[in-house]
DSSP file (Angstrom, degrees, kcal/mol; ACC not computed):
  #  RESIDUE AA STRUCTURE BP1 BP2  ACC     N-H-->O    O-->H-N    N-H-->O    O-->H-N    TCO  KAPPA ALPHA  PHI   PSI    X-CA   Y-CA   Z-CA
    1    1 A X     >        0   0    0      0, 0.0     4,-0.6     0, 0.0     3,-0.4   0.000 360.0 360.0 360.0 -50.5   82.0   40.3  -90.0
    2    2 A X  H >>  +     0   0    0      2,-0.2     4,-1.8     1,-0.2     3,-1.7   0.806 360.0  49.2  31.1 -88.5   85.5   38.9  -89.4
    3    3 A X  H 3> S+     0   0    0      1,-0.3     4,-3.2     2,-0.2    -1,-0.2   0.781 107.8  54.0 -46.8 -49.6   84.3   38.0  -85.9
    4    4 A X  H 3> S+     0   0    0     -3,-0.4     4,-1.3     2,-0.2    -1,-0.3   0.577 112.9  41.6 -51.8 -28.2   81.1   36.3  -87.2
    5    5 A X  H <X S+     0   0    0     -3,-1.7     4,-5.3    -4,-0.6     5,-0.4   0.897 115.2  51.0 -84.7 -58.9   83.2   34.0  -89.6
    6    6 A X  H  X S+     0   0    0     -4,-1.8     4,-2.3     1,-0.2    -2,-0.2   0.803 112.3  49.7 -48.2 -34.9   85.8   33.4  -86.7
    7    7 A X  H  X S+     0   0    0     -4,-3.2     4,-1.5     2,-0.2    -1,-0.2   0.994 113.2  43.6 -57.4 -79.4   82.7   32.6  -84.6
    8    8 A X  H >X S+     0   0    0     -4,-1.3     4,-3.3     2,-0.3     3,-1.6   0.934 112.4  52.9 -46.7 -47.4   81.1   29.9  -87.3
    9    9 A X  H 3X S+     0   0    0     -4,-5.3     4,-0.7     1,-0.4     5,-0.2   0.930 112.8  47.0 -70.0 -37.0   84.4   28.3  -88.0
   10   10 A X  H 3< S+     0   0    0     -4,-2.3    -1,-0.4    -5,-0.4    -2,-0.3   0.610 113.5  41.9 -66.8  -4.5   84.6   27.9  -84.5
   11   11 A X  H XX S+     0   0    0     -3,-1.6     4,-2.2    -4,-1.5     3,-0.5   0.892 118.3  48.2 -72.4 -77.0   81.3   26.6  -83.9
   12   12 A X  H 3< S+     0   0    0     -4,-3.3    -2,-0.2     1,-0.3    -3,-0.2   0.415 114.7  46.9 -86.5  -9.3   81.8   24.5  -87.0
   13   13 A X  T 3X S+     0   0    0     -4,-0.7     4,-1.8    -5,-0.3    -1,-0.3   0.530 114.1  48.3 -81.6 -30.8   85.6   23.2  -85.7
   14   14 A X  H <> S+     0   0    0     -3,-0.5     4,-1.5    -5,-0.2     3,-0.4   0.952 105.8  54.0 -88.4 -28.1   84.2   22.5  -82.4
   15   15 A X  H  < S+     0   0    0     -4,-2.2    -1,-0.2     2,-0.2    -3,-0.2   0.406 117.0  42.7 -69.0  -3.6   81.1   20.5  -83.9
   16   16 A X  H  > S+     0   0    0     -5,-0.3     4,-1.2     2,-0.1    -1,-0.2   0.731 108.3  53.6 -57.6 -47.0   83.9   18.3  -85.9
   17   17 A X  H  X S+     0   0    0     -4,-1.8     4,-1.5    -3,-0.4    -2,-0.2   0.699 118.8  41.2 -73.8 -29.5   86.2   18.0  -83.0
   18   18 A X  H  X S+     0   0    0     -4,-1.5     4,-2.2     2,-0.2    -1,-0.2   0.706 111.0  52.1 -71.2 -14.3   82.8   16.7  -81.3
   19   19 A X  H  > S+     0   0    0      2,-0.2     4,-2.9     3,-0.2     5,-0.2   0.873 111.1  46.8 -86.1 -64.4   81.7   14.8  -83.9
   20   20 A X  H  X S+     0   0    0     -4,-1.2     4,-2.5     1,-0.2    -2,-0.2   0.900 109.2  58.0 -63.5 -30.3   85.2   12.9  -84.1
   21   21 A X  H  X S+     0   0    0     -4,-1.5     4,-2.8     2,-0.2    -2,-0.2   0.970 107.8  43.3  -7.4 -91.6   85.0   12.5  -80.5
   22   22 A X  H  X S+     0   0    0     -4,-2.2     4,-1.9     1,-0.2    -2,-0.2   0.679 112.3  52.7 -60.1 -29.1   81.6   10.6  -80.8
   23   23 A X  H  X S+     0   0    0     -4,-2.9     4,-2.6     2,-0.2    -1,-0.2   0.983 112.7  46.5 -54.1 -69.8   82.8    8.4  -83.8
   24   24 A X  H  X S+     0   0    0     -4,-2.5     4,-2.7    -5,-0.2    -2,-0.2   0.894 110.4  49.9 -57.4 -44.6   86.0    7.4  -81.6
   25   25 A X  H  <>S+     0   0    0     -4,-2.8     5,-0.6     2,-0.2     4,-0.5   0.996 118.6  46.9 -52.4 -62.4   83.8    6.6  -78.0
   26   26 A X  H  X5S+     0   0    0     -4,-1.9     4,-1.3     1,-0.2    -2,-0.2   0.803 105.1  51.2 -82.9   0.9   81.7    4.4  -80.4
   27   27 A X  H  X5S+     0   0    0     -4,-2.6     4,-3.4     2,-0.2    -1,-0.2   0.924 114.6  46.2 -46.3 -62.0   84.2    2.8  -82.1
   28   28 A X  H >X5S+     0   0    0     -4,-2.7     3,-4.1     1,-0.2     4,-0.7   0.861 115.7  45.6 -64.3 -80.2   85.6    1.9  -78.6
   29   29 A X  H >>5S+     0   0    0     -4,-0.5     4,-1.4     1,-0.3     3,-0.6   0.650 113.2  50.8 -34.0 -46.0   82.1    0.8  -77.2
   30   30 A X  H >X<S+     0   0    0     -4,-1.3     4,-3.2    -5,-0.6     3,-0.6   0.968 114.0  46.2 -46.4 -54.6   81.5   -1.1  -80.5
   31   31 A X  H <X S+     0   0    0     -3,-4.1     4,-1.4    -4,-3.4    -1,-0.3   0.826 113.2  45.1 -61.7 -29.1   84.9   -2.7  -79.8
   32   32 A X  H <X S+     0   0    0     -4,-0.7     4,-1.1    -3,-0.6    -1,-0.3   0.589 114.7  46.8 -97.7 -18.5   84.4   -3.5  -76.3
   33   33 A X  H <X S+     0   0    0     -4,-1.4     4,-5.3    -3,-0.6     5,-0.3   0.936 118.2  58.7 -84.1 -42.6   80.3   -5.1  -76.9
   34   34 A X  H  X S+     0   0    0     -4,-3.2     4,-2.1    -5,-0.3    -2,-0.2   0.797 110.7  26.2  -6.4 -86.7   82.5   -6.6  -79.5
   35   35 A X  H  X S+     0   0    0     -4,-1.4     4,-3.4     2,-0.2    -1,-0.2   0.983 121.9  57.2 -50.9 -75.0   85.3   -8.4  -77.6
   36   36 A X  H  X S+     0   0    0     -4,-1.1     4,-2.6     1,-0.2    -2,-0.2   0.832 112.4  44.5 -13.1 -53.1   82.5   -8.7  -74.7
   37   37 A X  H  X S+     0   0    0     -4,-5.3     4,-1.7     2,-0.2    -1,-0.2   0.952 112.9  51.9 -64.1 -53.3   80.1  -10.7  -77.7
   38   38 A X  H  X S+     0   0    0     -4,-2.1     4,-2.5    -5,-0.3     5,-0.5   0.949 110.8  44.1 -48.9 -71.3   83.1  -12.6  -78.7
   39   39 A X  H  X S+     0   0    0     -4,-3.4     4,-4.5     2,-0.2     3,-0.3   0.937 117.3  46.3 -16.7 -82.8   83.9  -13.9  -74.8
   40   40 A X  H >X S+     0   0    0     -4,-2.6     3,-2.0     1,-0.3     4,-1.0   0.868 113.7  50.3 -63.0 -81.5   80.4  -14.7  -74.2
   41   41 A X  H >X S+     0   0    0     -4,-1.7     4,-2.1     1,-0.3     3,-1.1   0.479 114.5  41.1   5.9 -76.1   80.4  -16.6  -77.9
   42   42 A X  H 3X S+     0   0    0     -4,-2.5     4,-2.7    -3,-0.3    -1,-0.3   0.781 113.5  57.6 -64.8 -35.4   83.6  -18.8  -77.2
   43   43 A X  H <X S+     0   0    0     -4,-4.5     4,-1.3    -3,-2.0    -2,-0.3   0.888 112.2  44.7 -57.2 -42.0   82.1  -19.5  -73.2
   44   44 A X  H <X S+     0   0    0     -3,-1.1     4,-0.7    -4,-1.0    -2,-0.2   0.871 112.9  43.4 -99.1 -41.5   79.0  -20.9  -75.0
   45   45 A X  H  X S+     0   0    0     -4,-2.1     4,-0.9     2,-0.2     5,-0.3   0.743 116.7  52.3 -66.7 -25.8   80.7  -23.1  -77.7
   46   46 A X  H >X S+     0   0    0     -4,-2.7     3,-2.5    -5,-0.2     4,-1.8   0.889 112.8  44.9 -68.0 -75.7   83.2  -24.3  -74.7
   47   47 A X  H 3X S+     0   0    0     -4,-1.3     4,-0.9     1,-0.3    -2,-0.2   0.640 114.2  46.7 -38.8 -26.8   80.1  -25.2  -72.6
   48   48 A X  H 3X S+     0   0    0     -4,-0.7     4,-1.4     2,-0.2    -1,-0.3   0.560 118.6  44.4 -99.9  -3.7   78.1  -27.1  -75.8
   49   49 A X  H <X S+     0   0    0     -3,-2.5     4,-1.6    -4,-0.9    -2,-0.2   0.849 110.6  48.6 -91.8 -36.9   81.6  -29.1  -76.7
   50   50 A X  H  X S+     0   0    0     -4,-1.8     4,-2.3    -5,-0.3     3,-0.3   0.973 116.6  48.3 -52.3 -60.0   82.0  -29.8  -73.2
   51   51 A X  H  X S+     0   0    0     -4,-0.9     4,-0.7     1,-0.3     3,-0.3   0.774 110.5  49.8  -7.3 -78.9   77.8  -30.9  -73.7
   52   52 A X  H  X S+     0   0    0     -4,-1.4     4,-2.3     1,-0.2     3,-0.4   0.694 117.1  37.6 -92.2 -44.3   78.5  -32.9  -76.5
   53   53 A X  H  X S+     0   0    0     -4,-1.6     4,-3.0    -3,-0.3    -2,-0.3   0.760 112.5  57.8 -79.5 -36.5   81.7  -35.1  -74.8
   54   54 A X  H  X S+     0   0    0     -4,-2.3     4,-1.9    -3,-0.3    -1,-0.2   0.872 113.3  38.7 -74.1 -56.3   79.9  -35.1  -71.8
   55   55 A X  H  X S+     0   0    0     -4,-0.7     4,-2.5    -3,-0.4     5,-0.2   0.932 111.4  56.4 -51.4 -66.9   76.8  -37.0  -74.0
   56   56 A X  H >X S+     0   0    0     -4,-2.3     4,-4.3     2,-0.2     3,-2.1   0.983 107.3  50.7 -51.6 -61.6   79.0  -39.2  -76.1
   57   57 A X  H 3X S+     0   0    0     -4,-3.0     4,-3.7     1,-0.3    -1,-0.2   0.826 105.6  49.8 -62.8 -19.6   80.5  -40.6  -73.1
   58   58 A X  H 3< S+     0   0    0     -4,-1.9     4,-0.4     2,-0.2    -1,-0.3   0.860 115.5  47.3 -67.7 -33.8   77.5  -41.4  -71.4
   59   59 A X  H XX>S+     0   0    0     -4,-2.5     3,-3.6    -3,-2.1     4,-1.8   0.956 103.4  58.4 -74.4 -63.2   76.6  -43.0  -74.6
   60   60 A X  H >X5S+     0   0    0     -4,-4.3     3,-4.8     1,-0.3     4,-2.6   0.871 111.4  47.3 -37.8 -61.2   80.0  -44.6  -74.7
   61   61 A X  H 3<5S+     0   0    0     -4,-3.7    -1,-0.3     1,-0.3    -2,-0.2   0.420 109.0  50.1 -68.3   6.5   78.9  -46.4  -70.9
   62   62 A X  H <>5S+     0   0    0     -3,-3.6     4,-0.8    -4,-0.4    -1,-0.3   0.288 108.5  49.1-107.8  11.0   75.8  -47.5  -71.7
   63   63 A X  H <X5S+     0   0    0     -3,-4.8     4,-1.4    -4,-1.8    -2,-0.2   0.598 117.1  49.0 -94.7 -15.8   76.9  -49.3  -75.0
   64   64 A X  H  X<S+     0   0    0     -4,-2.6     4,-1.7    -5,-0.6     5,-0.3   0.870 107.6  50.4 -81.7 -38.8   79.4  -50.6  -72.7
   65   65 A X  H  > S+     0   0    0     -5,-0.4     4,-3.3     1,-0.2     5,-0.3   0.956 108.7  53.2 -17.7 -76.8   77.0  -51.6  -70.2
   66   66 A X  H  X S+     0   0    0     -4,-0.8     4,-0.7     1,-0.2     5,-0.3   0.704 110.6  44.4 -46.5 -44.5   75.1  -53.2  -72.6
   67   67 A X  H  X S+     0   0    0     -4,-1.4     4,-1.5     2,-0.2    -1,-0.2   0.885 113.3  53.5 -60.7 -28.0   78.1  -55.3  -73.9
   68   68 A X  H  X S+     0   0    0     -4,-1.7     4,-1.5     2,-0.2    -2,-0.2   0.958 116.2  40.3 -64.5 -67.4   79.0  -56.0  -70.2
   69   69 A X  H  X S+     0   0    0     -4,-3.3     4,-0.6    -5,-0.3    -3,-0.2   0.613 115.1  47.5 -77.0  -4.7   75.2  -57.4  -69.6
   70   70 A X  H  X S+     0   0    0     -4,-0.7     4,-4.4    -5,-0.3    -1,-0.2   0.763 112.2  49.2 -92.1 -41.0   74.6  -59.3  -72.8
   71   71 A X  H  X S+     0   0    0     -4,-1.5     4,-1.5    -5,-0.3    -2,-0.2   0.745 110.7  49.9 -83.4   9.0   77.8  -61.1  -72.6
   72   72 A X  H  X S+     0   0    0     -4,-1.5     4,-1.6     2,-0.1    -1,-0.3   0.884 106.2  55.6 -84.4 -37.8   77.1  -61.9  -69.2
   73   73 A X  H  < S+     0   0    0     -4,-0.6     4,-0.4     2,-0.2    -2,-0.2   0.713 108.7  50.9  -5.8 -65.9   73.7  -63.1  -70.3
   74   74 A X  H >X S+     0   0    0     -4,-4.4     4,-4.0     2,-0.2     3,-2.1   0.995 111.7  43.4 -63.5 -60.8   75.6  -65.4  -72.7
   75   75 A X  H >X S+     0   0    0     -4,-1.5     3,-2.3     1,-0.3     4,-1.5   0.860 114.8  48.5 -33.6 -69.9   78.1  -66.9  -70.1
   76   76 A X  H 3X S+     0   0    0     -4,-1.6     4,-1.0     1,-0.3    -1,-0.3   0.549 114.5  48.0 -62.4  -1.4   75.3  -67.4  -67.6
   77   77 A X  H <> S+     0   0    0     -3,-2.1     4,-3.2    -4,-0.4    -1,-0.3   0.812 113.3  48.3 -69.6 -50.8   73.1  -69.1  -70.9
   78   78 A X  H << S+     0   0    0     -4,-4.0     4,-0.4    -3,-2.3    -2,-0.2   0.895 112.7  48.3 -73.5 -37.9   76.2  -71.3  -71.7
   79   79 A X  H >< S+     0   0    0     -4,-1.5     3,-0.8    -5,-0.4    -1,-0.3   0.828 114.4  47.5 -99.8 -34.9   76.4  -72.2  -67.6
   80   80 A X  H >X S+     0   0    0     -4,-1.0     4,-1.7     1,-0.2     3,-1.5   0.885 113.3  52.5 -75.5 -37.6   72.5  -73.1  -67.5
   81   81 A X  T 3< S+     0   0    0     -4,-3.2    -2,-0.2     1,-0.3    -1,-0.2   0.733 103.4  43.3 -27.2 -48.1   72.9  -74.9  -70.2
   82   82 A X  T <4 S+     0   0    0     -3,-0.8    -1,-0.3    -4,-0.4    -2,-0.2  -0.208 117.1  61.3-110.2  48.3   75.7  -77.3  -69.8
   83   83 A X  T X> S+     0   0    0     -3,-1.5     4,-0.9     3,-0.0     3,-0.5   0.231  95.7  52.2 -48.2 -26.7   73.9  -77.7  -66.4
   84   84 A X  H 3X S+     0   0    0     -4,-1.7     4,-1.2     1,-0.3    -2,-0.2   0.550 114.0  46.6 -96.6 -18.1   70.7  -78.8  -67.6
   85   85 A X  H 34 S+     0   0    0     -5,-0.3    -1,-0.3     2,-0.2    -3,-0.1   0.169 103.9  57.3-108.0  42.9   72.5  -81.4  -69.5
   86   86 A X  H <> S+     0   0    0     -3,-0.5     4,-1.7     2,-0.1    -2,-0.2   0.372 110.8  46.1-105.9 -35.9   74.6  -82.4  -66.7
   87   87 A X  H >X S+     0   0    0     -4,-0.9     4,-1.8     1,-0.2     3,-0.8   0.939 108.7  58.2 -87.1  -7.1   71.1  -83.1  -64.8
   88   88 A X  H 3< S+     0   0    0     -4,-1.2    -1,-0.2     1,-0.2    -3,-0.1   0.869 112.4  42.3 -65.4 -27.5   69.7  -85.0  -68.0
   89   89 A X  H 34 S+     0   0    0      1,-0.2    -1,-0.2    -5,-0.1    -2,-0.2   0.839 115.3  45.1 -80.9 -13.4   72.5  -87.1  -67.6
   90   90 A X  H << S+     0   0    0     -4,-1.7     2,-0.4    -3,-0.8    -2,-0.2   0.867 113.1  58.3 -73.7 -36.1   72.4  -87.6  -63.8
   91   91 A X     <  +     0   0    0     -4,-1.8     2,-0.4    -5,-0.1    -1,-0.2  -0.923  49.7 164.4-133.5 113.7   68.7  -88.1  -63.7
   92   92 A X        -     0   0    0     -2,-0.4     2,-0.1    -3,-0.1     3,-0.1  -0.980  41.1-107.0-123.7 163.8   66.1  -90.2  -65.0
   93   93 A X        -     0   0    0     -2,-0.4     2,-0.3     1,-0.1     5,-0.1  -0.317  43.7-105.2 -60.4 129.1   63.0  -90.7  -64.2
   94   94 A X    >>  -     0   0    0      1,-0.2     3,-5.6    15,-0.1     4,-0.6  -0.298  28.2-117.6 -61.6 131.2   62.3  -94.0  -62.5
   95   95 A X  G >4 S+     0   0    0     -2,-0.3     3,-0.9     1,-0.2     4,-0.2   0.696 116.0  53.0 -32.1 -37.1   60.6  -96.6  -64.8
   96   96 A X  G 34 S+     0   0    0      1,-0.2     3,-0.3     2,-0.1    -1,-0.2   0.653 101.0  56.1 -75.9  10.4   57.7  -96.6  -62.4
   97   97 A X  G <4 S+     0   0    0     -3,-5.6    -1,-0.2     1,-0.3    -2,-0.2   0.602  80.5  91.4-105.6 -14.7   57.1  -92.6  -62.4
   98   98 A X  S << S+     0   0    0     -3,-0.9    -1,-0.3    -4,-0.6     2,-0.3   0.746  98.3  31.4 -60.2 -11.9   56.7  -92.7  -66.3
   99   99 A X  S    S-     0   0    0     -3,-0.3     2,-0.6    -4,-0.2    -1,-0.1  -0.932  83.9-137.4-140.5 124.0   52.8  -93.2  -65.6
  100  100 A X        -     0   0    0     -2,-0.3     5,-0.1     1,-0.1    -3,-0.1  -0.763  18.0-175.9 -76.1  76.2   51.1  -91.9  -62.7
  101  101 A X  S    S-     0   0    0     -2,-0.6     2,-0.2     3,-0.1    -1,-0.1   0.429  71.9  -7.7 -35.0 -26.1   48.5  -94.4  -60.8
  102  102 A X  S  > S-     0   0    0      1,-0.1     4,-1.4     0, 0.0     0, 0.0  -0.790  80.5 -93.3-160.2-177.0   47.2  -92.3  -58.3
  103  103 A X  H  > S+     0   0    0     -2,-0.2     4,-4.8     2,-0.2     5,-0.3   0.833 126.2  56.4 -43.6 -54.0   47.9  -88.4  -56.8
  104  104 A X  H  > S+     0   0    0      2,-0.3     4,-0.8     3,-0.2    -1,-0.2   0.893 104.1  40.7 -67.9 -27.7   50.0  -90.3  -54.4
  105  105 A X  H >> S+     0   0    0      2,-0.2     3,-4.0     1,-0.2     4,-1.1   0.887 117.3  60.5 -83.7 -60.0   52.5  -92.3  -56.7
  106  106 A X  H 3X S+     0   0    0     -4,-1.4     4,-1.8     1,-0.4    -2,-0.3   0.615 113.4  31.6 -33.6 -53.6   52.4  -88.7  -58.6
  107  107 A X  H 3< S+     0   0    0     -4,-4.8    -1,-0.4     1,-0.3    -2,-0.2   0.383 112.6  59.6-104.6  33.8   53.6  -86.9  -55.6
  108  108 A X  H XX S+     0   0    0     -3,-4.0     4,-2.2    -4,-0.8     3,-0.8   0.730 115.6  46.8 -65.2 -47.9   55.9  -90.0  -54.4
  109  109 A X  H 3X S+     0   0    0     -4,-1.1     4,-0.9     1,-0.2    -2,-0.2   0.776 111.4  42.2 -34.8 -51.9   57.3  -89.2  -58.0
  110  110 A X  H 3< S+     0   0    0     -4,-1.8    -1,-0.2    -5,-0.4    -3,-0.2   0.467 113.3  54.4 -92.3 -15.6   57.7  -85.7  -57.9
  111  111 A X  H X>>S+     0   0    0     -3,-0.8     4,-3.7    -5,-0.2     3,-1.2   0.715 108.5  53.2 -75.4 -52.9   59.1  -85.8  -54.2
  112  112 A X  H >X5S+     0   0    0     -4,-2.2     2,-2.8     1,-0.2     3,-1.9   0.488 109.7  50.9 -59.3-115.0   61.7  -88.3  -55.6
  113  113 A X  H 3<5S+     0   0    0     -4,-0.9     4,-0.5     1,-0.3    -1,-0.2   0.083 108.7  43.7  35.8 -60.5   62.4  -86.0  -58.0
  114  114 A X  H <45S+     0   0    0     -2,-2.8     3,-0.4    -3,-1.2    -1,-0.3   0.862 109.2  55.4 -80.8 -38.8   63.0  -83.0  -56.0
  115  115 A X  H XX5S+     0   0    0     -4,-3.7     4,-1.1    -3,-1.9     3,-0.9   0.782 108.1  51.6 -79.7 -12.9   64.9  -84.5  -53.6
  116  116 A X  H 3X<S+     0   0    0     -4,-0.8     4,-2.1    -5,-0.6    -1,-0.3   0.898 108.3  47.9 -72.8 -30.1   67.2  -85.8  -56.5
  117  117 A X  H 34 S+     0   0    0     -4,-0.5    -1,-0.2    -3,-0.4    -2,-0.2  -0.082 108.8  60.2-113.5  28.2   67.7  -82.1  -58.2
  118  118 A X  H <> S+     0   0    0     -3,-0.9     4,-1.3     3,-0.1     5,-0.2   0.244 113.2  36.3-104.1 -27.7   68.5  -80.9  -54.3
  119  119 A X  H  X S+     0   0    0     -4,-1.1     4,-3.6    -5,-0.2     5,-0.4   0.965 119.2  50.9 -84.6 -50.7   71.6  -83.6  -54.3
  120  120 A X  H  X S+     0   0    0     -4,-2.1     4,-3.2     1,-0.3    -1,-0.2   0.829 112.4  44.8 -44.7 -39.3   72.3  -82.8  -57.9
  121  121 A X  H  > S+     0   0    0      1,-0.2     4,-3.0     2,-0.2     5,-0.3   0.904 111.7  52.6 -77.4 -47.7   72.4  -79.2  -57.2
  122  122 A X  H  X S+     0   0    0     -4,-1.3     4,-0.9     2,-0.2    -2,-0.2   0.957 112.5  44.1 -55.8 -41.7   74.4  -79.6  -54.2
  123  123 A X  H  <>S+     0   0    0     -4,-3.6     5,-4.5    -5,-0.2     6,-0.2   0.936 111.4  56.1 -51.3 -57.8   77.0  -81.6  -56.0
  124  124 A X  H ><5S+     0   0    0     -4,-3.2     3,-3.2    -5,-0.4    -2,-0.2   0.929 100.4  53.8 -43.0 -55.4   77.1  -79.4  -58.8
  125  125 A X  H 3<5S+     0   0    0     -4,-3.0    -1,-0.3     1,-0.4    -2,-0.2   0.715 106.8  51.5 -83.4  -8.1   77.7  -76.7  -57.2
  126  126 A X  T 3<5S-     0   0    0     -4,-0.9    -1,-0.4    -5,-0.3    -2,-0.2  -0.051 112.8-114.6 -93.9  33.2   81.0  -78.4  -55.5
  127  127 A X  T < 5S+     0   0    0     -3,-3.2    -3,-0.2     1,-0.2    -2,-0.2   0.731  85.0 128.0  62.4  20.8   82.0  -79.3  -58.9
  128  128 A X  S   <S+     0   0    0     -5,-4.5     2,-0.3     1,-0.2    -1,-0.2   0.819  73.8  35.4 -90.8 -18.6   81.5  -82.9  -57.9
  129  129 A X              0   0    0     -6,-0.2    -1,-0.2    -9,-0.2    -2,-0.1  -0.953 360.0 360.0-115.5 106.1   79.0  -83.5  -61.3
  130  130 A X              0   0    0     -2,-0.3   -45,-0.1    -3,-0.1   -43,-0.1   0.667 360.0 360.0-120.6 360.0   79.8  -81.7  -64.7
């Protein structure tokens, strides 16, 4: 009977010592998916902040674009502008082209004309007219 106890308690010490055994392996494996989870975790929030800066600044250079090409807009507004009253002042129509008389004074009119806002343009653009 002795033996039979000495038997169970060993039986029943070595199913304890296995038992603590299998607690401590999954404790580590817990710890290690753990850490592992953790990595992957901090890898995925670096990669969407990286995402998000990545975003913003493309945003930032196309509002800067935008600033670039409106106020480029404006100048080149401002520059057709005081051009088109540099040719109102250069140019008027001669008294006889305010009323057309036939096709032909029209495009003797409209020839004068052109060839006037070719000199004009040419001038202009050597700064000779402002």
């Amino acid at each position: 009977m002795k033996l039979v106890l000495q038997v169970a308690a060993g039986i029943l010490l070595s199913s304890l010592i296995v038992f603590v055994l299998r607690l401590v392996l999954i404790s580590a494996a817990v710890s290690g998916l753990k850490d592992i989870t953790d990595g992957a975790i901090d890898r995925h929030n670096q990669l969407i902040a990286e995402q998000q800066e990545k975003v913003k600044e493309e945003k930032r250079k196309k509002i800067e674009g935008e600033r670039h090409a409106a106020e480029k807009a404006r100048v080149e507004a401002e520059k057709a502008k005081l051009k088109a009253q540099a040719w109102s002042k250069y140019y008027q129509d001669p008294q006889d082209c305010l009323v057309f008389q036939s096709d032909a004074h029209m495009v003797k009119c409209v020839d004068h004309k052109k060839k006037a806002r070719t000199e004009f343009d040419r001038l202009y653009d050597q700064s000779k007219i402002r």
